[in-house]
N, C-alpha and C positions, 0 to 999 in steps of 0.2 A: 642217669647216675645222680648220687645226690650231691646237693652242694657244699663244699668247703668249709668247714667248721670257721665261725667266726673268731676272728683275734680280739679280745677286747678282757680288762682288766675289772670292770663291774660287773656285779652279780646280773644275773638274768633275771626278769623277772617271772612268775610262775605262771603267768597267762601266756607268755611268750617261751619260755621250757615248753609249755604242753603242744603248743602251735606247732615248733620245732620237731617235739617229739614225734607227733603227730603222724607231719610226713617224713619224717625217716621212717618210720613203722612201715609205710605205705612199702618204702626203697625195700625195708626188708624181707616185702612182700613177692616182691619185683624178684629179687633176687631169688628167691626161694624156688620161681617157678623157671626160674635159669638152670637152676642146678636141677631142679627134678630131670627138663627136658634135656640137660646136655649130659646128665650123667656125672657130673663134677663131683669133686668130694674133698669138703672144706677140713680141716681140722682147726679150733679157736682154741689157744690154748690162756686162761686166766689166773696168773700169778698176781700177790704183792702181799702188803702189810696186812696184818687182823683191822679188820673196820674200816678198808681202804675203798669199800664200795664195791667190791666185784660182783657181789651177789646181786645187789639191786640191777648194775648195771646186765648182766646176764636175765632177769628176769622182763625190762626192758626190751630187751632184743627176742625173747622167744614169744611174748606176748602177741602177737601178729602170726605168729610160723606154728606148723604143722610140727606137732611132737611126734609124730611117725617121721616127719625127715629131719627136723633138730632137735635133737637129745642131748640132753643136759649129762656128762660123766661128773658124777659126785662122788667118788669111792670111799668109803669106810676106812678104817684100818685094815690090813692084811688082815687075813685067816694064819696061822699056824701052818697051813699047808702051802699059802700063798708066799709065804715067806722063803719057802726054798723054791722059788721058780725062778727062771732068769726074771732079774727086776723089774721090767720094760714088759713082761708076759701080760700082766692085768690090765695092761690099760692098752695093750694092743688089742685085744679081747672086744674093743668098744669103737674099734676104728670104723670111719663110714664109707659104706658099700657105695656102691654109685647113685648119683641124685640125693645122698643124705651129709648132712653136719653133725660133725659130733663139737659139742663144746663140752672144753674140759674145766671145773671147777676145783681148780688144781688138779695138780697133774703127775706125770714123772720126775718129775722137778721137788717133789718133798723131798727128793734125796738129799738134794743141794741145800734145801732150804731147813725146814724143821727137824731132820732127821739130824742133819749135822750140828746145827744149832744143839740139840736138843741129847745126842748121843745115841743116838737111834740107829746107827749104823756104824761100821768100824771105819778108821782112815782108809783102807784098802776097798771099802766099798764104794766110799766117796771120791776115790781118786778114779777108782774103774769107772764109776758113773761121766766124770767130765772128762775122760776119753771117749768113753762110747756113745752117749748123749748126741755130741754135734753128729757122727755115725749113723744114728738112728734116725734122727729125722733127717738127713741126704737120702738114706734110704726111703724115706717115706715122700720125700719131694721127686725123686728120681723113678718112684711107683706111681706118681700122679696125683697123690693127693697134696693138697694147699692146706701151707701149716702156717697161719696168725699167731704170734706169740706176745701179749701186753701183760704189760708189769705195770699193777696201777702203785702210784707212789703216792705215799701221805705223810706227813710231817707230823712232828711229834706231837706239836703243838695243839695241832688238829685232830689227832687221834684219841689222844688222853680225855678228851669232852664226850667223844663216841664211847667209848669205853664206860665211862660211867652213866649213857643215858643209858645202856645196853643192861646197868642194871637196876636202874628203875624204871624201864618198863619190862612188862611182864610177858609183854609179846617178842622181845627180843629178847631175855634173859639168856633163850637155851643158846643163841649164839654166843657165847661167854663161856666158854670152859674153860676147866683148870688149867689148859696148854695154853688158852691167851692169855690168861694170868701172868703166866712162867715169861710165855714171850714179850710181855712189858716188859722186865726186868731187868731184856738181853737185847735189848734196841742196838747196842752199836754192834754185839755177836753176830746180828740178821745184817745190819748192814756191809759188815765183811763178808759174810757168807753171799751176798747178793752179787755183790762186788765181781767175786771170786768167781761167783758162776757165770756173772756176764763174759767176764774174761777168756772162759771157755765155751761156752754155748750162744754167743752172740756171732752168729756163722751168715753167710751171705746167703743162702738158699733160706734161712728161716729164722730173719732177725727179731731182735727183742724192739717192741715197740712202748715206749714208754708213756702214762696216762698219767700226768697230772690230779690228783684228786681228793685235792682238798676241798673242793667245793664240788659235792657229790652230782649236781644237774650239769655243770660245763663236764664234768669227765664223762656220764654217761653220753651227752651229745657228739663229743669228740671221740669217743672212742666206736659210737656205731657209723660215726660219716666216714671217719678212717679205715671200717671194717667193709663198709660199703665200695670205697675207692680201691679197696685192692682186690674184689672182686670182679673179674670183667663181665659182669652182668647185662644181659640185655632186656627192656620190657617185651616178658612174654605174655602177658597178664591177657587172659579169655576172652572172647568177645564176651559181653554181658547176655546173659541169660534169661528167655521170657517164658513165664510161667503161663503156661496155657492155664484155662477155663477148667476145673474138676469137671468130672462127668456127675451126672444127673444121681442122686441119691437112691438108694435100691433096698427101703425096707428094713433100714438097719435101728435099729435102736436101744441107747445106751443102758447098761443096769443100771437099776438104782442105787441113787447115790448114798445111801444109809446099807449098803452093800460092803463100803470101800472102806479103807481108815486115811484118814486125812492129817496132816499131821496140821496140828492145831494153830491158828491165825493167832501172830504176834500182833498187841493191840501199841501203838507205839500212841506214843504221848504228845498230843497236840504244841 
């Protein structure tokens, strides 16, 4: 199992982040081949603020794991057709069959969160959702699957600086839509609405786990040692592998290489 996230109030520094990171990766590793062999089926579900880290932190954790057993659910907007299903239909759709994880990169939970915020559903949808919500995952806990629910929190403080490096760089722009925009605007609307939801979806079978994350390296580590703890994982990890001797060559020989296209050698700059 891994170890306990440390308590401490200084930043980390980034030789000892990647130490850290390192081997949790390994844990995630470990775990990975727990679930394949026992058939387990994790659900991670990743809520919070715009620019609160989730995504880093999510790509931290699948970076070591087999994308045929952890898949990242990102969904889109509805379709027009997806819109008259029952709500919960789309993202059942992604749930993991035995020996897989699905992580969810937001989730069912837009209802509570931006939809309501934002008016994207009526009062009557949003009240049916925090009845049925805690319902839905009992059911899915009482089917066998393990459902992780973190809510990373970020401070305003902290957020407003992410927000604008997001739009001078140009590899992070497209994260910046017109919907964060909006949701700057309504920082205490989300906070009620969060509030709200905890009040109904914070259930004992699959509670909200709250991630600290103004300092994006301690949330990511705290939140995969904690993801780790609540797996009961055991190391199943392969005996290692020896690579016998190729056999003896038989006459093969390569076309020419004025045959092939190459794609052209980047001459980088001393």
């Amino acid at each position: 199992m891994a170890d306990e996230p440390e308590a401490t109030s200084a930043r980390i520094s980034n030789k000892r982040y990647k130490k850290k990171l390192a081997l949790l990766q390994i844990e995630l590793a470990k775990m990975q081949e727990w679930i394949k062999a026992t058939g387990h089926r994790l659900v991670v579900v990743f809520e919070g603020r715009d620019a609160a880290g989730k995504g880093g932190t999510i790509k931290r954790i699948t970076e070591p794991l087999n994308p045929r057993i952890a898949q990242v659910v990102a969904l889109p907007a509805p379709t027009e057709r997806e819109r008259t299903q029952w709500y919960f239909q789309r993202y059942a759709a992604h749930l993991p069959a035995a020996g897989e994880v699905a992580i969810y990169d937001r989730s069912w939970y837009n209802r509570a969160g931006v939809q309501r915020v934002m008016g994207f559903c009526t009062n009557e949808e949003y009240e049916e959702f925090l009845r049925s919500c805690p319902e839905f995952e009992r059911m899915l806990v009482r089917s066998g699957i393990q459902v992780i629910k973190s809510w990373f929190s970020v401070s305003d403080e902290e957020q407003e600086p992410r927000f604008r490096k997001r739009l001078s760089d140009p590899t992070k722009r497209w994260k910046l839509s017109p919907m964060d925009l909006e949701s700057r605007k309504r920082w205490e609307e989300y906070s009620r609405a969060k509030d709200n939801m905890f009040a109904h979806t914070d259930i004992e079978q699959a509670p909200w786990y709250v991630v600290n994350s103004d300092v994006k390296k301690h949330a990511r580590l705290n939140c995969i040692s904690h993801l780790l703890s609540m797996v009961p994982y055991e190391d199943l990890t392969p005996k290692p592998i020896r690579l016998e001797d190729r056999p003896p060559r038989r006459g093969y020989v390569r076309p020419p290489m004025d045959a092939q296209t190459f794609v052209p050698e980047w001459h980088y700059e001393k």
